[in-house]
N, C-alpha and C positions, 0 to 999 in steps of 0.2 A: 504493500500500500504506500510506503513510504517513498519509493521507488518509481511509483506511478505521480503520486504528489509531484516529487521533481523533477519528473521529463513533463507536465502539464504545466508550470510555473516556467518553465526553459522556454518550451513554446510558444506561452503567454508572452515574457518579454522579447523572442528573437521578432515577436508582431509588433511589439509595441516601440521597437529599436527604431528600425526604419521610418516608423511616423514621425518619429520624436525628432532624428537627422532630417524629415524631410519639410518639417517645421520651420527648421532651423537656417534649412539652404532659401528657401522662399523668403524669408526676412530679411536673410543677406540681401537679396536678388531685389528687395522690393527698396531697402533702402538705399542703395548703390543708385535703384533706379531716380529716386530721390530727389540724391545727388548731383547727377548727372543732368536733369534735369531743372534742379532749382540753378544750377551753373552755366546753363544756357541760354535758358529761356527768357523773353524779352517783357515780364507782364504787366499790367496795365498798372501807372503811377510811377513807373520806373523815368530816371532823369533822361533825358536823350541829350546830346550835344549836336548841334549846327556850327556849321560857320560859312561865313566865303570870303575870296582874300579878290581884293580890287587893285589894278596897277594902272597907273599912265605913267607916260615920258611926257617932258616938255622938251624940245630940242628947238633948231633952226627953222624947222619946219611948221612949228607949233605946239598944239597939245594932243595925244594920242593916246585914247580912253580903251583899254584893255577890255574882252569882257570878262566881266567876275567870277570867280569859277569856287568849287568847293575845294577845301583841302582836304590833306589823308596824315588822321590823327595815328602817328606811328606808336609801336608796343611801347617803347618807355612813356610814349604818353600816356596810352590808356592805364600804364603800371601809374605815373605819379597822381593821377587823377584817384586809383585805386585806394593808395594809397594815404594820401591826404583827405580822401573821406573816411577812411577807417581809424583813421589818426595814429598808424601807423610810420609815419613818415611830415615832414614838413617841407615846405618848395618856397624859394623864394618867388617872385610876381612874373610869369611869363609874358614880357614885353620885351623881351629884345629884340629883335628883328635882321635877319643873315641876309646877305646873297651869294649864291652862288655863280663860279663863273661856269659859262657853257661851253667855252673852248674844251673844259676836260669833259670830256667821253662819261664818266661818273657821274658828273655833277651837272651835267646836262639831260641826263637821262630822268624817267618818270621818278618819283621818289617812291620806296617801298617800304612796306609795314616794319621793315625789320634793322631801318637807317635809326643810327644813333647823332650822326654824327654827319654834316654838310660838307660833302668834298671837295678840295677847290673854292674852298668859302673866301670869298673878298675880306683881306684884312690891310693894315697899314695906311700909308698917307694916297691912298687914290680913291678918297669919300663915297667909298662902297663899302666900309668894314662893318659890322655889327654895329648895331647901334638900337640904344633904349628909346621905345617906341611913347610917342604920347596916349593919352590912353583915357578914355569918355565912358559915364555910363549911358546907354540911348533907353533904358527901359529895364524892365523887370527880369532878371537872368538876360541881360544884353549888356553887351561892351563891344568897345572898341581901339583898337592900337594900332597906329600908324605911327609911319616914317618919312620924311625927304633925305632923300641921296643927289648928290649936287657931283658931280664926275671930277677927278682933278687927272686924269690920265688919258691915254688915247686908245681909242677904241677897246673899249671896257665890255666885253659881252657879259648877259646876263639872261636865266630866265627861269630861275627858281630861288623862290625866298620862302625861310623856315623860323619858326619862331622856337625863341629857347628863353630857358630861367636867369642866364647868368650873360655877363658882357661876353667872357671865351669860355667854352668850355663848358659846362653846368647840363642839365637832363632839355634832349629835343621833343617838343610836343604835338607838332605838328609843321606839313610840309605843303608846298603845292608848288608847276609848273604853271606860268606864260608865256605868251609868244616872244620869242626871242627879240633882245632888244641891244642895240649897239650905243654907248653912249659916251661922246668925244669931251673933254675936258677943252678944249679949243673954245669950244662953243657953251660949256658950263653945262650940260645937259642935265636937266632933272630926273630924277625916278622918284616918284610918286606911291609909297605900297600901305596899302590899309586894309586892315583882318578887322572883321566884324563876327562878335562871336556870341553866340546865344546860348542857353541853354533853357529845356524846356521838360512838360511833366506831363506822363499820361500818352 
């Protein structure tokens, strides 16, 4: 009898084994699922970011109104943004304002999610170098930062400007191409760039 008790008690738990792991796998499965999920998904109330970044030149010729186009917020940006809402991190005020030159192959090219860093960026005495942008509020989650670049060199190409935290150096937060533009220090040519930036909810 005794004997029988426990090979019927064996039996009971080798059934009751399997439910109990398969319990267990489904939970994993379900919170992963979660996870994976609340880390993607976009859902309603969530902050969104806009922007577009606006250029003219003035030259010899006149004034020549760019059209506006949107930029492409690179990974360190979207990290410092991360970051500095979670208060993990603190960022000085992203208003500086790059360009880059277009003669390099790099720095002419689209800008990609994965650019830290402006190549070929205008620096030194040919009044293209980095420079701290002025900076408006126009409304509620809106602002704005611009710049004049005045040329003291010759034939100065250009056609990508990127905003960063710091004068040299510091975290890139976003980037955007225009039409290529040449600009003669002879003539004093202006470059014109203003980033209008929003942010919005829902």
């Amino acid at each position: 009898m005794k004997l029988q008790s426990i090979k019927g008690k064996s039996k009971k738990y080798l059934f009751i084994l399997p439910v109990f792991m398969l319990a267990i796998l489904s939970t994993f499965i379900l919170a992963n699922s979660f996870i994976s999920t609340a880390s993607t998904s976009n859902p309603e109330g969530s902050i969104k970011y806009g922007s577009k970044v606006c250029v003219s030149v003035i030259n010899e010729n006149g004034r020549i109104d760019y059209p506006c186009k949107h930029n492409l917020v690179v990974n360190a940006g979207l990290n410092a943004i991360r970051d500095t809402l979670r208060g993990s991190a603190s960022f000085t005020n992203f208003t500086f304002l790059a360009l880059g030159n277009s003669s390099n192959v790099t720095s002419g090219a689209d800008p990609l999610a994965t650019d830290t860093f402006l190549s070929a960026e205008y620096s030194g005495p040919n009044g293209l170098n980095r420079t701290a942008g002025s900076q408006a509020i126009l409304g509620t989650g809106n602002w704005t930062v611009w710049a004049s670049y005045t040329s003291a060199g010759i034939a100065l190409n250009t056609n990508k400007t990127c905003i960063f935290n710091q004068s040299t150096g510091g975290t890139m937060l976003a980037c955007v191409n225009f039409p290529e533009t040449q600009l003669q220090g002879a003539s004093s040519d202006v470059l014109l760039v203003n980033w209008t930036i929003f942010t919005t909810s829902g």
